[in-house]
C-alpha positions as CSV (number, residue, x, y, z in Angstrom):
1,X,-20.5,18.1,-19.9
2,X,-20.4,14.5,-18.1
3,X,-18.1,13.9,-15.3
4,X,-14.7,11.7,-16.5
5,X,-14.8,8.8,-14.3
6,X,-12.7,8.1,-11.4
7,X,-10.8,5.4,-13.0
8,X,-9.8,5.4,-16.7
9,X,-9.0,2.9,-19.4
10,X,-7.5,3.4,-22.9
11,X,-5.7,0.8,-24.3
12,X,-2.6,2.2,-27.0
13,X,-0.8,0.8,-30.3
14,X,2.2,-0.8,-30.6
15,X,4.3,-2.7,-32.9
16,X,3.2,-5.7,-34.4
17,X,-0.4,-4.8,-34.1
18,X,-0.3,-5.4,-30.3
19,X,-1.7,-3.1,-27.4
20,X,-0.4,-1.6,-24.5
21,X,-3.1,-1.4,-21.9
22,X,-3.2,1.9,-19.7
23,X,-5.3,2.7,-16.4
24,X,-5.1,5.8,-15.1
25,X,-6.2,6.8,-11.4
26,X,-8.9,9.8,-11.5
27,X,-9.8,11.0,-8.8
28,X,-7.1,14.1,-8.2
29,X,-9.4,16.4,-6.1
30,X,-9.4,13.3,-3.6
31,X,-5.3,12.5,-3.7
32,X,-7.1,9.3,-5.9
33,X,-8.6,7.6,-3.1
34,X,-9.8,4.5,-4.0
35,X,-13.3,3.6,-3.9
36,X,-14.8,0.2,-3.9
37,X,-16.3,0.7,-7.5
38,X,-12.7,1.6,-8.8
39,X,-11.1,-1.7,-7.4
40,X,-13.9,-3.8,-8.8
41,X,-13.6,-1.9,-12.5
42,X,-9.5,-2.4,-12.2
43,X,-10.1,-6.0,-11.6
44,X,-12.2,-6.7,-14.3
45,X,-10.6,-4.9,-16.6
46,X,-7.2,-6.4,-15.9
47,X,-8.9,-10.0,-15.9
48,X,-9.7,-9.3,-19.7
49,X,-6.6,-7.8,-20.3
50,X,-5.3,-11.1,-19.0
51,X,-6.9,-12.8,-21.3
52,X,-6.4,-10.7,-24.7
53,X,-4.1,-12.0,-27.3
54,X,-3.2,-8.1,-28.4
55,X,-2.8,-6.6,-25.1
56,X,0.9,-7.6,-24.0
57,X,1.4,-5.1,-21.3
58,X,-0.4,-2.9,-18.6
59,X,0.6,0.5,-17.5
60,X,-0.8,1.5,-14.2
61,X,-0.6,5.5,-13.2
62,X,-2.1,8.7,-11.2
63,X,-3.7,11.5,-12.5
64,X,-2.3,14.6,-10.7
65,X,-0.6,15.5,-7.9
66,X,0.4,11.5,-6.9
67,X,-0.5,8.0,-7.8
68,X,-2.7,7.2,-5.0
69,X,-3.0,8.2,-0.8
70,X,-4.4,5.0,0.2
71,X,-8.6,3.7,0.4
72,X,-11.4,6.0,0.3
73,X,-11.5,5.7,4.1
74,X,-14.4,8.5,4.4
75,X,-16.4,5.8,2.6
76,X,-15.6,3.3,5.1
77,X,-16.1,5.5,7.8
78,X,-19.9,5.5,6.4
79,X,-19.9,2.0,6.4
80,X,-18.9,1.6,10.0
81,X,-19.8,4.5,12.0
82,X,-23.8,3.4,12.3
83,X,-22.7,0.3,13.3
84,X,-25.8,-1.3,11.5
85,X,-25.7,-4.8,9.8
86,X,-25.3,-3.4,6.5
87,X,-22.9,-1.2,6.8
88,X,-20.5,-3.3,8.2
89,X,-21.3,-5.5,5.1
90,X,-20.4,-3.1,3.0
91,X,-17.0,-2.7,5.0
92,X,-16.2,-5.8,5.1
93,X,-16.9,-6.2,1.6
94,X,-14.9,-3.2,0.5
95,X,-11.7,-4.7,2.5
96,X,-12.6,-8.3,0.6
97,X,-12.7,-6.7,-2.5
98,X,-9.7,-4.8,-1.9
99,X,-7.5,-7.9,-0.7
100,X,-8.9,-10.2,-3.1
101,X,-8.2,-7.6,-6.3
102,X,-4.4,-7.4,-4.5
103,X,-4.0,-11.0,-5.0
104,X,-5.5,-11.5,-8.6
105,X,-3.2,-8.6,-9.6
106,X,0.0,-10.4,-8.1
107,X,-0.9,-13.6,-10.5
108,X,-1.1,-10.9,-13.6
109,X,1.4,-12.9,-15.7
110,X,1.8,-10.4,-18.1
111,X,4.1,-7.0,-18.1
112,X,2.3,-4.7,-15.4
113,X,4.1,-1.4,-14.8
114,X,3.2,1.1,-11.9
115,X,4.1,4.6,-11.9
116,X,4.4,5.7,-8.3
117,X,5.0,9.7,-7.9
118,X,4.2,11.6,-4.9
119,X,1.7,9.7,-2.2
120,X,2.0,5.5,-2.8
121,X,0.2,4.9,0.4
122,X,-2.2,2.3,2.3
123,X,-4.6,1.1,-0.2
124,X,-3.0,2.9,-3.2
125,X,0.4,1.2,-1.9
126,X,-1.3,-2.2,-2.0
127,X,-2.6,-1.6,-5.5
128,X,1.0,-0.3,-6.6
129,X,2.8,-2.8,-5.3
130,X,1.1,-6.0,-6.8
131,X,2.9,-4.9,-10.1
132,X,5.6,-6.7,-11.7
133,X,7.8,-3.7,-12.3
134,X,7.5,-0.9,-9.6
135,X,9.2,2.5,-11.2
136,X,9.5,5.5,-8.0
137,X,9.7,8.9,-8.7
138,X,11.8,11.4,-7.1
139,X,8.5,12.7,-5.4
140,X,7.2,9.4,-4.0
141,X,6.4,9.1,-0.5
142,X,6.1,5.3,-0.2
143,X,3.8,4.1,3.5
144,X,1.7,2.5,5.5
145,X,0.2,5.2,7.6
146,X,-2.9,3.3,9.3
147,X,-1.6,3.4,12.7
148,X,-3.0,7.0,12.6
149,X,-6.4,5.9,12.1
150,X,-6.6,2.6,14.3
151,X,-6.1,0.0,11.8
152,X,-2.9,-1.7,10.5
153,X,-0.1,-1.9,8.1
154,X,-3.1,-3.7,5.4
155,X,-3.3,-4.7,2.0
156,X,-0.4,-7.3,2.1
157,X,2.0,-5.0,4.7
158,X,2.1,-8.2,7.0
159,X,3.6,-9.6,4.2
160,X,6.1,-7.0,2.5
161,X,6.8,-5.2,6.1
162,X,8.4,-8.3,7.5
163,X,10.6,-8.8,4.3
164,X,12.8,-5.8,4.3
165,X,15.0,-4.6,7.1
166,X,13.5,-5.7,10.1
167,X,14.4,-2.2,12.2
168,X,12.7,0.1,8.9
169,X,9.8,-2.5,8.8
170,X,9.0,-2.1,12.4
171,X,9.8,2.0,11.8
172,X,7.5,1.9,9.3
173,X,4.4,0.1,10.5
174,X,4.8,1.8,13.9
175,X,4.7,5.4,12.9
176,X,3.4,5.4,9.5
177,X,6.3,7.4,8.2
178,X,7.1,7.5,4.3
179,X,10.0,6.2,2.1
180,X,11.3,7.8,-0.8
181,X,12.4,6.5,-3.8
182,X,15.7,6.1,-3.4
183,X,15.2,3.8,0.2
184,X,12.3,2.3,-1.8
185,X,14.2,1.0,-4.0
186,X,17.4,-0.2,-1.4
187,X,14.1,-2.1,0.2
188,X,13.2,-3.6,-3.1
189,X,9.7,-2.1,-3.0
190,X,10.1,-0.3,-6.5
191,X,12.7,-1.6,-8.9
192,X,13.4,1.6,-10.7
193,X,13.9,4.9,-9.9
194,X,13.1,7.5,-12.8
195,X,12.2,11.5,-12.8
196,X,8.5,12.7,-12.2
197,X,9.0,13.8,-16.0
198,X,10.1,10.4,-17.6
199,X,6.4,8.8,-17.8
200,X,5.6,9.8,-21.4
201,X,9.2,9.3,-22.9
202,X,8.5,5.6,-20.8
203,X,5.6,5.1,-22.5
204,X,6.2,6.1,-26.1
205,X,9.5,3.7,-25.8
206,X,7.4,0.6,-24.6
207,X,4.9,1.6,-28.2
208,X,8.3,0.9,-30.0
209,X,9.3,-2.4,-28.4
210,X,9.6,-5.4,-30.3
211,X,6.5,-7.3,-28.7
212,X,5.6,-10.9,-29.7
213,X,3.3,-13.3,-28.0
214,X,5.2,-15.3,-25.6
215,X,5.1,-13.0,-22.3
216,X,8.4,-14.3,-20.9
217,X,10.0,-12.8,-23.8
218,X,7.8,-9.5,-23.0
219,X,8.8,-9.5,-19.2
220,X,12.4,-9.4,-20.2
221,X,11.7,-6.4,-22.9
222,X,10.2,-4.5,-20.4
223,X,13.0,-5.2,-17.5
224,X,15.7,-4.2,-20.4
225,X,14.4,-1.1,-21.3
226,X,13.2,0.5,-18.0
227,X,16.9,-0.6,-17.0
228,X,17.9,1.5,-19.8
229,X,15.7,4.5,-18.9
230,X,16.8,4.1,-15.1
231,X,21.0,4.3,-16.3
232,X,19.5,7.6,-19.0
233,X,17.1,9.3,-16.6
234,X,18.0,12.9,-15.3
235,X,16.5,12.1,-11.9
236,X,18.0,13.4,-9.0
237,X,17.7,10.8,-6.5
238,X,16.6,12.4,-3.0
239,X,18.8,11.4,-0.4
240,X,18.7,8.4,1.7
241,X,16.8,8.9,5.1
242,X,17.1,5.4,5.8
243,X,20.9,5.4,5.2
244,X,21.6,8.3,7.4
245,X,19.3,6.8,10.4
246,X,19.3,3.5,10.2
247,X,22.2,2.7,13.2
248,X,19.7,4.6,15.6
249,X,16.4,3.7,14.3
250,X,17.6,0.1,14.6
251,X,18.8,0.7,18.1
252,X,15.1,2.2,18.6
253,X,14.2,-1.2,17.4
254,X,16.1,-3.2,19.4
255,X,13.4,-3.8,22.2
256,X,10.6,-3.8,20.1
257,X,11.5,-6.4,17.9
258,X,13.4,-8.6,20.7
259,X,10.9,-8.5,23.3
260,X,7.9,-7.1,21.8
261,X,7.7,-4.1,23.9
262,X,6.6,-0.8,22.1
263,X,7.8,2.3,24.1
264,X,9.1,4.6,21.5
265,X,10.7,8.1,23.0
266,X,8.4,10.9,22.9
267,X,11.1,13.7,22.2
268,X,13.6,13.2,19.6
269,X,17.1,13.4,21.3
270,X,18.8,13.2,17.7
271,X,17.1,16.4,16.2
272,X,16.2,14.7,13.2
273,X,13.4,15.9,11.0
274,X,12.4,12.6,9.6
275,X,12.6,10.9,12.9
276,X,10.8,13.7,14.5
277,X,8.2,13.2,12.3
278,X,7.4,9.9,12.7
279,X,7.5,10.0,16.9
280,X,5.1,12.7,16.1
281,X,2.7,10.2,14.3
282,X,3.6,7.2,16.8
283,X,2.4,9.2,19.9
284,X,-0.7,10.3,18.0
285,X,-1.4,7.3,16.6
286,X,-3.7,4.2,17.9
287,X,-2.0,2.3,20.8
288,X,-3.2,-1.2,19.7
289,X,-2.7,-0.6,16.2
290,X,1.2,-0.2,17.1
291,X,0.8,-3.7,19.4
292,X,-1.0,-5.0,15.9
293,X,2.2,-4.2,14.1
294,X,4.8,-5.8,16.2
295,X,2.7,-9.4,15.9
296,X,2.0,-8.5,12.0
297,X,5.8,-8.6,11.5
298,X,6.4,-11.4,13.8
299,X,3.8,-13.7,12.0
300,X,4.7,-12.1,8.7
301,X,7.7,-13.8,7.4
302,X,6.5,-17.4,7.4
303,X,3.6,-16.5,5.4
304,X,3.1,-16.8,1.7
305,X,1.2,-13.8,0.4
306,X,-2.6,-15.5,0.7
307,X,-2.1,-16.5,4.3
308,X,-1.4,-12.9,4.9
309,X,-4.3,-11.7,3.0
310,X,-6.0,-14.3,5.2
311,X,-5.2,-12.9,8.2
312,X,-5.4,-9.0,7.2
313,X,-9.1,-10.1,6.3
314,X,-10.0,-11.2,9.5
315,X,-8.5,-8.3,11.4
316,X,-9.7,-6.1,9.1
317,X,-13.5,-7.5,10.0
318,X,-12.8,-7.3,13.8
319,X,-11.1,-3.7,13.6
320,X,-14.4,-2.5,11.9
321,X,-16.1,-3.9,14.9
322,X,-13.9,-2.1,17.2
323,X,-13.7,1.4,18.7
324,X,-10.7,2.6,17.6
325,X,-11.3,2.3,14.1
326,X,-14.1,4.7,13.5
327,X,-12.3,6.8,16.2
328,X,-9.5,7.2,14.0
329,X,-11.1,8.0,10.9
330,X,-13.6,10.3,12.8
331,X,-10.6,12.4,14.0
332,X,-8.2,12.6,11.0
333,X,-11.1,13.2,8.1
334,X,-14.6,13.7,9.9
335,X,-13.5,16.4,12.4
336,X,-10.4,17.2,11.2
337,X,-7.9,18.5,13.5
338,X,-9.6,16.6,16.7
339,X,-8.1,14.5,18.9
340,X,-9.0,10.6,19.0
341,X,-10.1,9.2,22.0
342,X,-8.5,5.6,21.6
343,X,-9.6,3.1,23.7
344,X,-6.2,2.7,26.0
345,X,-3.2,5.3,26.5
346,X,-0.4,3.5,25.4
347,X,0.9,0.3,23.8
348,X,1.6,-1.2,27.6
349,X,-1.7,-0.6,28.2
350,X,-3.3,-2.6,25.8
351,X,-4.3,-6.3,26.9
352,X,-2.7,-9.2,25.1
353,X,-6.5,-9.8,25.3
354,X,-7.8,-7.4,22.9
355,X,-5.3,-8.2,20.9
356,X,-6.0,-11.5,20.5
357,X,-9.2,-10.2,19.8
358,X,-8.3,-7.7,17.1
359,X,-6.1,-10.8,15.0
360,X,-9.4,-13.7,15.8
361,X,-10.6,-14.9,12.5
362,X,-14.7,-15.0,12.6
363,X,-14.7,-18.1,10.1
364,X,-13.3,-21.2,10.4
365,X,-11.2,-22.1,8.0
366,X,-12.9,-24.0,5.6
367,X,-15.1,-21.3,5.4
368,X,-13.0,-18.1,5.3
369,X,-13.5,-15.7,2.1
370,X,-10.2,-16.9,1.2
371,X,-10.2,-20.2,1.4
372,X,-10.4,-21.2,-1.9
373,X,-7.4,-18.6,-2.9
């Protein structure tokens, strides 16, 4: 019996002789970790789909347990941990790829729907979130956890962490801690909330819609009905962590965003659990990953979505060259339950030096990957 492959395309009937395109994420014994050769097959597929006069919308989902926990970083750690010339080519071409897909899939004119249950994180995050209509279950866990392996809020975080409330965006980047669906959607990072269970009713309605050829008219059949689905759906909404946190998260905040100074408290003196958990990850994340964070968001917010893929590229391409990175990975996956050795002891510690290091593109700008974006 041959293996099924790790990404999946079928493409499904509708009315008026039109197709509904549907890619499904494969790779369930690995939380669907994605691989270099799933981005490149998503991208080409979706760049013919583009093209196709009978496909009229694109459905985007998980196999399993969750949509997707991020980039198959064990890959990458094999990229970067002999510190050879070609595998830090290949890294650097994974994170191209990666960045490169994010923005083709952002200019996908058509209807693309992503169903995000259970982990939407890192690199699965950045592949979810180029959709045009984000749908979050009532088991998502929506983050950017790379500050525990010494790299950064990536594929377009720069962009989307400096965009929603400035106090959850720092919360966020700095301690890797999840979202649900419900402060998802307050943040604007999904735009409908349905149950786990809704995903076949969803797609057996969007067979039945009315399609035609003229996608505006699509877009606006697809925002109808998943509005409908949304005011129908059974779900029960978790509970807002954001909501019931937010005045002392943003006092938390206060100094890191005002005067760029990261000293987060070590115990939790408002015995919260979700707080808790992310001071937990803070303190055992990478200190110059957390100083990477506060000049993402800073930066961020001027930036159109290319100048932030841009600049992720480049830091991306230093932090493969630097220690922590491989550190980070070696600890969480390699050996698990080690801990990492980064290079300084705290976020004070680190030199405005290495940090301008770590953000330093390696091209000039004519000549960046990017450029031509």
């Amino acid at each position: 019996m041959s293996t099924p492959p790790d990404v999946m395309f079928q493409t499904l009937s509708a009315k008026g002789g039109f197709k509904i395109g549907l890619v499904s994420l494969n790779r369930d014994r690995a939380m669907n970790a994605l691989t270099r050769d799933m981005i490149q097959a998503i991208g080409r597929r979706l760049a013919r789909w583009q093209q196709s006069k009978r496909i009229v919308a694109v459905v985007i989902r998980g196999e399993g347990r969750c949509f997707s926990s991020g980039g198959d970083i064990r890959q990458l750690y094999d990229g970067i941990a002999c510190a050879d010339a070609n595998g830090l080519k290949r890294a650097d071409q994974f994170f191209e790829l990666e960045y490169k897909t994010n923005i083709q899939l952002h200019r996908f004119t058509k209807p693309l729907i992503a169903w995000g249950h259970g982990y939407v994180m890192g690199g699965g995050l950045g592949l979810f979130l180029t959709a045009n209509h984000r749908i979050g279950t009532e088991s998502m866990q929506l983050a950017w956890p790379e500050v525990r392996i010494g790299l950064f809020p990536d594929v377009l975080g720069t962009w989307y962490l400096s965009r929603i409330d400035s106090a959850l965006g720092h919360w966020m980047g700095l301690t890797g801690a999840p979202v649900n669906s419900t402060d998802a959607l307050s943040q604007h990072l999904i735009d409908y909330q349905l149950a786990d269970g809704d995903l076949e009713a969803m797609i057996g309605q969007l067979r039945q819609l009315s399609w035609s050829s003229r996608t505006p008219d699509n877009q606006l059949l697809v925002r109808t009905l998943l509005s409908r689905l949304q005011s129908q759906s059974a779900v029960t909404a978790p509970a807002s962590d954001w909501q019931r946190t937010q005045s002392v998260i943003t006092t938390m905040m206060e100094p890191v965003i005002r005067q760029g100074k990261v000293a987060l408290p070590a115990a939790n003196p408002y015995q919260d659990d979700w707080i808790q958990r992310g001071l937990t990850q803070h303190h055992a994340g990478c200190p110059a990953s957390a100083r990477l964070v506060v000049e993402q968001l800073a930066a961020g917010w001027r930036m159109s979505l290319v100048e932030a893929a841009r600049l992720e590229l480049a830091m991306a391409w230093q932090a493969c060259r630097h220690p922590d990175l491989v550190e980070g990975i070696r600890a969480l996956l390699i050996e698990r339950g080690s801990t990492p050795r980064w290079q300084h002891a705290t976020p004070a510690s680190v030199p405005d030096g290495w940090i301008k290091a770590l953000m330093a593109s390696p091209w000039e700008r004519q000549h960046h990957p990017f450029a031509d974006l």
